[in-house]
C-alpha positions as CSV (number, residue, x, y, z in Angstrom):
1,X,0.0,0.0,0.0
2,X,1.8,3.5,-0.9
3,X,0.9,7.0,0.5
4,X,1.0,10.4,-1.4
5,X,4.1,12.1,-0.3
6,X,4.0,15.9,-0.6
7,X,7.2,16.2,-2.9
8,X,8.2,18.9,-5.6
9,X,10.0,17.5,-8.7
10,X,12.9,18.5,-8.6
11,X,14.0,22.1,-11.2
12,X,15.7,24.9,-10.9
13,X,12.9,26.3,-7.9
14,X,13.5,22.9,-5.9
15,X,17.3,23.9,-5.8
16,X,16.3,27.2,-4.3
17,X,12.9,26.8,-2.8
18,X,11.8,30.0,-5.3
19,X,9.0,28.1,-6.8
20,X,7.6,26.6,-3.1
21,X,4.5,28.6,-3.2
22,X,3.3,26.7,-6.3
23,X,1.0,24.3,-5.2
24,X,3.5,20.5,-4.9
25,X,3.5,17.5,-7.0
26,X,2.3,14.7,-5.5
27,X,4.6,11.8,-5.8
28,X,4.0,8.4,-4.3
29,X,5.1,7.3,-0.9
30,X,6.1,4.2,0.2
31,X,5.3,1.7,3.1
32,X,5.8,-1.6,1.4
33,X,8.6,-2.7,3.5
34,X,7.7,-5.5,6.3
35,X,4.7,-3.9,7.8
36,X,4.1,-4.4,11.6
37,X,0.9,-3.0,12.3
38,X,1.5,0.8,12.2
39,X,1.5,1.3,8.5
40,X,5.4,1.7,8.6
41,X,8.4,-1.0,7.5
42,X,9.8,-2.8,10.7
43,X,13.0,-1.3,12.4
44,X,15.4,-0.2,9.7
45,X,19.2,-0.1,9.9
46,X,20.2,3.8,9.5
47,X,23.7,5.1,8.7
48,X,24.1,8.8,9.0
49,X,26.8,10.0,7.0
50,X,28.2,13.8,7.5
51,X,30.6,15.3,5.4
52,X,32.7,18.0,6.9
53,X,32.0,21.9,5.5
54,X,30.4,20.8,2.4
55,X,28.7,23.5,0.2
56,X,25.0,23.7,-0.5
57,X,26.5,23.6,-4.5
58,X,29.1,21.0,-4.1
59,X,27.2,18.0,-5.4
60,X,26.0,17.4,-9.0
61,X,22.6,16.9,-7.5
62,X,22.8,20.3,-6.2
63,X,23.5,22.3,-9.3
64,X,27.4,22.1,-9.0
65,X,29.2,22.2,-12.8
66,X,33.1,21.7,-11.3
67,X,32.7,18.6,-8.8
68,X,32.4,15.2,-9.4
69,X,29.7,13.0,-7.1
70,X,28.4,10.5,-9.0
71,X,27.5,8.3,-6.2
72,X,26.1,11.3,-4.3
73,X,24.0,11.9,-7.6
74,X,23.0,8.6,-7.2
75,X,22.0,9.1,-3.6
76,X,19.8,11.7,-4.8
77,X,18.1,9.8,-7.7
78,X,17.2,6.6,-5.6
79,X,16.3,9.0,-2.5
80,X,14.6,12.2,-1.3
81,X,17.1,15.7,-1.8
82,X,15.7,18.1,0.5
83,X,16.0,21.6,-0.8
84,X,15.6,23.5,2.9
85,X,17.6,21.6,4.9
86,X,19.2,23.8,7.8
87,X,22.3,23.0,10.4
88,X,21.7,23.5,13.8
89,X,24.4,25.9,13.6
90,X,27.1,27.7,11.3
91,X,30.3,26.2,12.8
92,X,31.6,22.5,13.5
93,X,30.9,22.0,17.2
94,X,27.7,22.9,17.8
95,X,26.4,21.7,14.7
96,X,27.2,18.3,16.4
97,X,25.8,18.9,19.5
98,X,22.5,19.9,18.3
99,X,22.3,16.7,15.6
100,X,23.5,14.4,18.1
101,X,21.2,15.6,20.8
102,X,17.8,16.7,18.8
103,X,17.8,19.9,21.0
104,X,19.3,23.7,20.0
105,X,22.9,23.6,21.3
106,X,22.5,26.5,23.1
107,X,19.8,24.8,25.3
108,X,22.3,23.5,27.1
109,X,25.7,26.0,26.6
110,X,26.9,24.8,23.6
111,X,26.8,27.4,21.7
112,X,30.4,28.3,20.4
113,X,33.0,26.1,18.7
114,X,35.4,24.2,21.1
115,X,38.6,25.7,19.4
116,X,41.5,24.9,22.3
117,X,39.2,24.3,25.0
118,X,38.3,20.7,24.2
119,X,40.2,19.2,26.8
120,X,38.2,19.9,29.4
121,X,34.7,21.4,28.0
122,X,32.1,19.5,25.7
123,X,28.7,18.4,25.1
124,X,27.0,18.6,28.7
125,X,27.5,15.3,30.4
126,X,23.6,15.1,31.2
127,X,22.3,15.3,27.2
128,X,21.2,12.6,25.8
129,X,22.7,11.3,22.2
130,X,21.8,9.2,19.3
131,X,24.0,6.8,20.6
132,X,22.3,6.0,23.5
133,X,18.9,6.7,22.2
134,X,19.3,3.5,19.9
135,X,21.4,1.6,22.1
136,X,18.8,1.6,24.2
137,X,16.1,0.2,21.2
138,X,18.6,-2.7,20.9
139,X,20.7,-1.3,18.4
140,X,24.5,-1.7,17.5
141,X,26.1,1.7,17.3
142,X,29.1,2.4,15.9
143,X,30.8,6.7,16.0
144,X,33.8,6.7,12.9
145,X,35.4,9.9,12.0
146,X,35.7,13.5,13.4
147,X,34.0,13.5,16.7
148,X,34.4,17.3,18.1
149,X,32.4,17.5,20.7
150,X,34.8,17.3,24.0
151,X,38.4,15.0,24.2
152,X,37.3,14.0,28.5
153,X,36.8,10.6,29.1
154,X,33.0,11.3,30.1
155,X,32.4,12.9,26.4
156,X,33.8,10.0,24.6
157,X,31.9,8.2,22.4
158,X,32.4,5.1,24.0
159,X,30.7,7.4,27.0
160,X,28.0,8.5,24.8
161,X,25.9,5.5,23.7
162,X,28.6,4.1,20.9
163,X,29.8,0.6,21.0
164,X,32.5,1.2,18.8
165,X,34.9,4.3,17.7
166,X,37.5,4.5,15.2
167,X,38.1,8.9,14.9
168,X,39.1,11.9,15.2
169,X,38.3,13.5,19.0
170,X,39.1,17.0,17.8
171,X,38.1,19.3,14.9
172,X,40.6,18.6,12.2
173,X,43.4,16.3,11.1
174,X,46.1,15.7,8.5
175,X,44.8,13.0,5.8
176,X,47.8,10.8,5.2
177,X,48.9,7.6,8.4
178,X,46.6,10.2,10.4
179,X,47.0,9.0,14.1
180,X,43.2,8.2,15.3
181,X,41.7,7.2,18.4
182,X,40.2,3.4,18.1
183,X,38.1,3.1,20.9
184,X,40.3,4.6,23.8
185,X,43.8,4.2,22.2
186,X,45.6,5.5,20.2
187,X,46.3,4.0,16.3
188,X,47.5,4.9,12.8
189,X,45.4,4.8,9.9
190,X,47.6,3.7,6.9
191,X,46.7,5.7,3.9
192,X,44.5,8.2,2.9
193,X,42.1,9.1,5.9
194,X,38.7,9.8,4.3
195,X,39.3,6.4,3.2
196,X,40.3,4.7,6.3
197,X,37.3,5.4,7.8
198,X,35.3,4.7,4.9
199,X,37.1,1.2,5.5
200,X,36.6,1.3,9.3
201,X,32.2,2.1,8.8
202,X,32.4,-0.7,6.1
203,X,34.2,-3.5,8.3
204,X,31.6,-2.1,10.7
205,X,28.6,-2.6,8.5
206,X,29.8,-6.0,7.9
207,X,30.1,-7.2,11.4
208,X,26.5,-6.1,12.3
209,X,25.2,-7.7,9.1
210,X,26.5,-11.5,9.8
211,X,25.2,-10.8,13.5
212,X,21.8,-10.0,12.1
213,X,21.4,-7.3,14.4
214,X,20.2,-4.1,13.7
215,X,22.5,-1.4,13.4
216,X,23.2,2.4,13.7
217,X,26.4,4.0,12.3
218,X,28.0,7.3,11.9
219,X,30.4,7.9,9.5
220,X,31.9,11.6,10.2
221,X,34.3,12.4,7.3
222,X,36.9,14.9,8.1
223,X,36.2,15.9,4.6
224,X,36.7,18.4,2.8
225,X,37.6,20.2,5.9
226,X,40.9,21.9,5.4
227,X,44.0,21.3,5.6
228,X,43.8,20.8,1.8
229,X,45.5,17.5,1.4
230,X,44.3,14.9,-1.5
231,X,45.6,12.1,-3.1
232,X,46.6,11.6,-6.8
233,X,44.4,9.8,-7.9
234,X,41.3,12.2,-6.7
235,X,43.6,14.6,-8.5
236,X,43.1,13.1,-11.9
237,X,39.8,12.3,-11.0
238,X,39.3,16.9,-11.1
239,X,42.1,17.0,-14.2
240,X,39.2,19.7,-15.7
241,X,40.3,22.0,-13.3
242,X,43.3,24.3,-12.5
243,X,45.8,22.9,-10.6
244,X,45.2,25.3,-7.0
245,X,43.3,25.3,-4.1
246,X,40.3,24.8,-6.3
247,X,41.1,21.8,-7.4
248,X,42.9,20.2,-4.1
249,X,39.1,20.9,-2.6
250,X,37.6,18.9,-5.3
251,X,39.3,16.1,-5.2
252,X,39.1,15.9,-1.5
253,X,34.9,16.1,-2.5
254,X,35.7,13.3,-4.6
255,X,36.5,11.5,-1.8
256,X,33.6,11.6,0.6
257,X,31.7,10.8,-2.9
258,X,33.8,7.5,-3.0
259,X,33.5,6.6,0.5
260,X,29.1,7.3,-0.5
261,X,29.7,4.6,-2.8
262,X,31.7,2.1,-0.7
263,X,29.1,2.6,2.0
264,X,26.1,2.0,-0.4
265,X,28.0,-1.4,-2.4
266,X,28.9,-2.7,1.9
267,X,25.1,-2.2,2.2
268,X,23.8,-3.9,-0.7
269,X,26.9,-7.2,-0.8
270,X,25.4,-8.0,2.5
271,X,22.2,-7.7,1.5
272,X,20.5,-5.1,3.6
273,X,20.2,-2.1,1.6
274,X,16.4,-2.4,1.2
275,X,16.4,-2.5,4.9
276,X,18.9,0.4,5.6
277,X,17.7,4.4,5.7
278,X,21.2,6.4,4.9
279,X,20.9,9.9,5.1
280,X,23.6,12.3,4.2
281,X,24.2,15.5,5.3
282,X,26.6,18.5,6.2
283,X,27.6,19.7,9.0
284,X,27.6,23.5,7.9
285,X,28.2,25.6,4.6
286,X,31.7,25.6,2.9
287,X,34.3,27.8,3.7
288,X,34.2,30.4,0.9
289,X,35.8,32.5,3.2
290,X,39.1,30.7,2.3
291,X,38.8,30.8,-1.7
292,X,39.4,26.7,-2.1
293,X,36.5,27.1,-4.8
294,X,33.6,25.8,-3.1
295,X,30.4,26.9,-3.1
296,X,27.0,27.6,-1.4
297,X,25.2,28.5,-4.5
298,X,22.6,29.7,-5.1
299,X,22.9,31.3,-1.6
300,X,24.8,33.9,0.0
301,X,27.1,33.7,2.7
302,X,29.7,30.7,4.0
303,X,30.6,29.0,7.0
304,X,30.0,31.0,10.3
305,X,27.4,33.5,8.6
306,X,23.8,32.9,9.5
307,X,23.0,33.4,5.8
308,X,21.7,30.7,3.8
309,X,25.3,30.1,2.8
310,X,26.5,29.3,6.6
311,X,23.3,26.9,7.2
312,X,21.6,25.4,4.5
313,X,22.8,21.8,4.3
314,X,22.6,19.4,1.6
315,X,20.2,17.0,3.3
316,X,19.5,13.4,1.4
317,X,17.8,10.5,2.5
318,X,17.2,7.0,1.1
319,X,15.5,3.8,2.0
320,X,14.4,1.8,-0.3
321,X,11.5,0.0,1.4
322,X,10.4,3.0,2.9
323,X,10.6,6.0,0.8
324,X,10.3,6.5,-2.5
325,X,13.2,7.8,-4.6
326,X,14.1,10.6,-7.1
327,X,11.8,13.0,-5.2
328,X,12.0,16.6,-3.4
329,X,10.9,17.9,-0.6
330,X,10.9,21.5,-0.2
331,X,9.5,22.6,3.5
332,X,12.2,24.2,6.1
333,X,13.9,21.1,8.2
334,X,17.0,20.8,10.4
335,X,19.5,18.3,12.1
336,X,17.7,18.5,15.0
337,X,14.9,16.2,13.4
338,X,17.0,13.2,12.8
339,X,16.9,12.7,17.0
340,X,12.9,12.1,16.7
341,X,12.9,11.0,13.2
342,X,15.3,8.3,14.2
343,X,13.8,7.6,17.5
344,X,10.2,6.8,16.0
345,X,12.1,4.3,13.0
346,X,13.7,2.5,16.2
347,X,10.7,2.4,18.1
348,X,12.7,4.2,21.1
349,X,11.2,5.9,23.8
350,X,12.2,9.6,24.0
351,X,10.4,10.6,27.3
352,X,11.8,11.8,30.3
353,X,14.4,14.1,30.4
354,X,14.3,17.5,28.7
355,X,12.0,18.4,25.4
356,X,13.6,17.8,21.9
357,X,13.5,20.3,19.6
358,X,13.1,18.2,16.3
359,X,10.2,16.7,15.0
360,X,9.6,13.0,13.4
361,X,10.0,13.8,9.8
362,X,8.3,10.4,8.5
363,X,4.9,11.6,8.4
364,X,5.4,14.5,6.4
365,X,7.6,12.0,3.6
366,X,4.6,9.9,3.5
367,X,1.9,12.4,4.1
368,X,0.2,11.6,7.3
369,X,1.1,15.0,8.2
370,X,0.3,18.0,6.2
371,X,1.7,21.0,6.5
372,X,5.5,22.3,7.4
373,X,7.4,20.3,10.3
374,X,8.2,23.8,12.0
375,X,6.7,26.7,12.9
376,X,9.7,28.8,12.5
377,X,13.4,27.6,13.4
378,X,16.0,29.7,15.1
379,X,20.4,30.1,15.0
380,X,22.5,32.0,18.0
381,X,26.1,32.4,18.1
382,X,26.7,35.1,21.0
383,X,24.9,38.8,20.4
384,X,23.8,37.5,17.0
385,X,21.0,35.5,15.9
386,X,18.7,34.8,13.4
387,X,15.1,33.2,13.0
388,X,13.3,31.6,9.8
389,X,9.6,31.7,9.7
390,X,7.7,30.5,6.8
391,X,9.3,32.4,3.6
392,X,10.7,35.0,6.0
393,X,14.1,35.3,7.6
394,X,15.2,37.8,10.5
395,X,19.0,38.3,11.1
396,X,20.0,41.0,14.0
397,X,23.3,41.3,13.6
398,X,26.5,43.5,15.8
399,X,28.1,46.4,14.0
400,X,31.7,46.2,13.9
401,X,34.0,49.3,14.4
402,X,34.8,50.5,11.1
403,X,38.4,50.3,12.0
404,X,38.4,46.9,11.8
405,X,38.9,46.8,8.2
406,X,42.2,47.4,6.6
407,X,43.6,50.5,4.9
408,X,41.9,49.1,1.7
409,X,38.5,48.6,3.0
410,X,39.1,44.6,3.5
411,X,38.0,43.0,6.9
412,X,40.1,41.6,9.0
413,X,39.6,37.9,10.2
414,X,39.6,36.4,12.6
415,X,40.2,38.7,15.5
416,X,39.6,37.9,19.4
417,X,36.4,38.1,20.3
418,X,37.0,40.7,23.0
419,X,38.2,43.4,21.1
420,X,34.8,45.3,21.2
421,X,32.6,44.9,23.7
422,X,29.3,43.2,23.7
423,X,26.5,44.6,23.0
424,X,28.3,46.6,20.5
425,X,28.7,50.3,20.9
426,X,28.5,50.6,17.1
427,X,24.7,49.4,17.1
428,X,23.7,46.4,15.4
429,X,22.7,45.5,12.0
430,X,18.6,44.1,11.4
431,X,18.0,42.4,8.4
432,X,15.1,40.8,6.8
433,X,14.6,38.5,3.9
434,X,12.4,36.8,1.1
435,X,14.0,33.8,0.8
436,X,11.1,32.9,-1.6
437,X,11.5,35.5,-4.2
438,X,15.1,36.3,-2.6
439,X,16.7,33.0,-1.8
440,X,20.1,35.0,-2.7
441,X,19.5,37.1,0.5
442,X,20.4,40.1,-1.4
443,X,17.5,42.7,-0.6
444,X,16.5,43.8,3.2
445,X,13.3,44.2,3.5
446,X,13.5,45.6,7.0
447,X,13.0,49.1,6.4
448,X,10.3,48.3,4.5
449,X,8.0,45.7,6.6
450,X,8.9,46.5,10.5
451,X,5.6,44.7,11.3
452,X,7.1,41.6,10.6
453,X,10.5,42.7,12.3
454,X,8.8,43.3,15.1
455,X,6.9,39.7,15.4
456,X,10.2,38.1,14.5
457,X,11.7,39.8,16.9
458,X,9.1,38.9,19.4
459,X,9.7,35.3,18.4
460,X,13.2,35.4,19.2
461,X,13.2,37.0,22.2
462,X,10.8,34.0,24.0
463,X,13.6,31.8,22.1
464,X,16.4,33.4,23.8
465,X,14.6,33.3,27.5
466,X,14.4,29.4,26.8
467,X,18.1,29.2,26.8
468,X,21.3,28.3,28.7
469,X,24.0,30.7,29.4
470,X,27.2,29.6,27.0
471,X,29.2,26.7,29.2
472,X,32.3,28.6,27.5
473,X,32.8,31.9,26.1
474,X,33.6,32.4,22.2
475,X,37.7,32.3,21.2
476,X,37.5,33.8,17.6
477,X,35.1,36.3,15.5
478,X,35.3,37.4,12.0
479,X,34.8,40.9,10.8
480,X,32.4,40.8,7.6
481,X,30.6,42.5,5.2
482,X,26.8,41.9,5.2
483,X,24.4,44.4,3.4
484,X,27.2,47.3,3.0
485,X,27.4,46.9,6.7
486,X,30.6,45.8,8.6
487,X,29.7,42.8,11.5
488,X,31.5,40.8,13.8
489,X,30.2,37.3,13.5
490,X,30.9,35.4,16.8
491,X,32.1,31.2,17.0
C-alpha cells in the first residue's frame, strides 16, 4: 500500500525553494517494507553520513558544474534531496551537538566552537545522544570519524551511547597515516584518511550484518575540511580544473563521494540495503571565506554567517523500502529532526528528560502529516541570531568598528572576540529576507516591513529566555561585510 508524499519534482525552484508557493507534486510514498501493524516498514538499519563543510553547490545533484559525485547523484536519484535543509548551527561543534542531541545547542551551553578548550569542556555530560537513544532500542552503534564535541573521558563516544569508535576527538586532522583514536587508544590509519574510515564504517557494516542485528552508524568524514590535502588519484579524477586550491578541494569532495559509494555497495553485498535508511548530510556551509572554490550556490554567505550560505545543508535521505526515490521535498527542516525521526524508525522511547527540539520527519515524507514540520526555526552564536519563519528570515546582527577593516577597506579575520565589547557600541545591523523571491538574500526588506521585524523579533526574544547561558565563552570572531554593513560574527 503506498501514500501520497508531498514532494516537488525536482528544477531549478527545488534547488532554491523560489518556486515553493506553487502548489506541490504529488509523488507516491512508500510503506511496502515488512509492515508491523503501524503502516510503517519494521525497524530499519540507519547510517548517518556527514561530510565535513560541504557546500549547499558542491554535489551534482545540487547544481554544481566543477565537482564530481556520482554516487552522491545517485544518492539523490534513488532517494529524497531536500531543498531547505538547515544545520543547527554555522560552525563545526555545535552543529554536532544539536544533531546528536535533537535539541538547540545553546539549550544546554553549547553554543560556540570548542577551538582549544576541548580538553576539558564539551557536550553537557547530562544530554542525551543518538547513541544512546538507539542503544537503548537494541541497536549496534558504531561513531567513525571526526567526533568534536569534548576529548574528557566522560564525552567520549564510548561514553556517549557508541559501542565502537575509530576517529578523530578534535576538529581537524592531517589525511595521510593520520594518528586516530580506536576506541580509547591511540592507532594509525595507513593511507588516505577519508578512506580509512570509509574502510573502518564498512568493516563495521559487515560485522553487524553477519550478527543480524540491527544497526546504527555514523560515518563523520573529516572531509573536505581543510588542511587541503588529497591524493593523486582524486587529482586526476578533477584533471578539468586548475591545478590550485580549487582543485585540491575537489578532489578531497571526490572523496567523501567514494566513500558514498563504498558505503552503499557494503550495504547492498550484504544484503540489507532495502532494509537500511542512509541519510547524508553536512555539518555547515563551505568555507568560501578561504577561496578553495567551493560553493554555497545559489545562496549567500559561508561557514559562520547565518545566511543561507552558513546553514543550509545538503540534506539526502534514502531507504528503499520506505521511501520513494528521485523526489523533493521543499518545507524548512533541520538536524535536530534526525533525533525524533530516528527515535520513532527505532521504536525508542524519548520521554523523560528534557524536550527535543526536532520533530519526526516520517509523516510529512509519506503524508500523514500535512503541513511544514516547523513553525519557525532559530540560530545564535553570541549577540547575534537569526530566525526563519515560513518564507521569511530575520538576522539581527553586531556592527563592527569600522576600524576593523584594513587600509583598503578589506576585513580583518579572525580577530579575538573581546576586542569590542558586547552589546556593540557601534549598534547592530537588522535584516530581513524573502527567501522565496530572494533566496540569494540580497535585498533587506527591513525598512520596509517593520511589522514583521517586530513579530520576528518577538519570536526570538521568547527563544532566547528558553536558553542556557554559553558553558564557555567564544575564542574567535570574523569581521564581515553583510548588506554594505561591517559585523563581527561570533564562533
Amino acid at each position: 500500500m503506498s501514500v501520497p508524499l508531498r514532494l516537488v519534482a525536482a528544477g531549478a525552484c527545488a534547488l532554491t525553494g523560489a518556486c515553493a508557493a506553487n502548489p506541490p507534486v504529488e509523488s507516491p510514498g512508500r510503506a511496502d517494507g515488512r509492515p508491523d501493524g503501524s503502516g510503517r516498514p519494521q525497524r530499519p538499519n540507519i547510517v548517518l553520513l556527514v561530510a565535513d563543510d560541504l557546500g549547499y553547490g558542491d554535489l551534482g545533484s545540487h547544481g554544481s558544474a566543477t565537482m564530481r559525485t556520482p554516487r552522491l547523484d545517485r544518492l539523490a536519484g534513488e532517494g529524497v534531496r531536500f531543498t531547505a535543509a538547515y544545520a543547527a548551527a554555522a560552525v563545526c561543534s555545535p552543529s554536532r551537538a544539536g544533531l546528536i542531541t535533537g535539541r538547540y545547542p545553546q539549550r544546554h551551553g553549547h553554543e560556540f566552537n570548542l577551538a582549544g578548550r576541548d580538553a576539558d569542556f564539551g557536550l553537557a555530560e547530562e544530554e542525551r545522544t543518538l547513541g544512546d537513544l538507539m542503544r537503548g532500542a537494541g541497536y549496534a552503534t558504531g561513531y567513525v570519524g571526526k567526533w568534536h564535541l569534548g576529548r574528557s573521558p566522560d564525552r567520549h563516544p564510548l561514553s556517549r551511547g557508541f559501542d565502537e569508535f575509530t576517529g578523530v576527538l578534535g576538529g581537524d586532522s592531517g589525511y595521510f597515516d593520520a594518528v586516530v583514536d580506536r576506541g580509547r587508544e591511540a592507532a594509525r590509519l595507513d593511507g588516505y584518511l577519508t578512506d580509512a574510515l570509509t574502510r573502518e564504517a564498512t568493516g563495521f557494516i559487515g560485522r553487524q550484518a553477519a550478527a543480524r542485528r540491527p544497526f546504527f552508524l555514523v560515518l563523520s568524514w573529516t572531509a573536505p575540511h581543510t588542511p587541503l590535502q588529497a591524493t593523486p588519484e582524486d587529482l586526476e579524477a578533477v584533471a578539468h580544473l586548475e591545478d590550485g586550491p580549487g582543485r585540491t578541494y575537489a578532489a578531497m569532495v571526490s572523496s567523501v563521494d567514494r566513500g558514498v559509494g563504498a558505503v552503499l555497495d557494503a550495504l547492498a553485498g550484504h544484503g540489507v540495503d532495502g532494509d537500511t535508511l542512509v541519510v547524508f548530510t553536512s555539518d555547515n556551509g563551505c568555507v568560501g571565506y578561504l577561496d578553495v572554490g567551493c560553493s554555497n550556490a545559489p545562496f549567500s554567505g559561508f561557514k559562520r554567517f547565518h545566511l543561507e550560505g552558513g546553514i543550509r545543508v545538503p540534506l539526502i535521505m534514502r531507504w528503499p523500502n520506505g521511501l520513494s526515490g528521485g523526489a523533493v521535498y521543499r518545507e524548512p527542516v533541520v538536524s535536530l529532526d534526525f533525533f525524533a525521526t530516528f527515535a520513532a524508525l527505532a521504536g525508542a522511547s524519548t520521554r523523560g528528560g528534557p524536550p527535543r527540539d526536532g520533530v519526526d520527519l516520517l509523516p510529512y515524507l509519506t503524508g500523514r502529516a500535512r503541513g511544514a514540520p516547523h513553525d519557525a526555526l532559530y540560530w545564535r552564536a553570541g549577540p547575534n541570531r537569526a530566525v526563519r519563519r515560513g518564507r521569511f528570515k530575520l538576522l539581527e546582527i553586531n556592527r563592527a568598528d569600522p576600524a576593523a577593516a584594513d587600509g583598503g577597506g578589506a576585513p580583518v579575520a579572525p580577530v579575538a572576540p573581546d576586542a569590542e565589547p558586547v552589546p556593540s557600541p557601534h549598534g547592530r545591523v537588522t535584516l530581513l529576507y524573502d527567501l522565496l523571491s530572494d533566496p540569494a538574500e540580497s535585498t533587506n526588506l527591513a525598512g520596509r516591513m517593520p511589522g514583521r521585524v517586530r513579530r520576528l523579533r518577538g519570536r526570538l526574544d521568547r527563544w532566547e529566555a528558553s536558553l542556557a547561558e554559553p558553558a564557555w565563552p567564544s575564542d574567535l570572531s570574523a569581521v564581515r561585510t553583510i548588506d554594505g554593513e561591517l559585523v563581527r560574527l561570533f564562533f
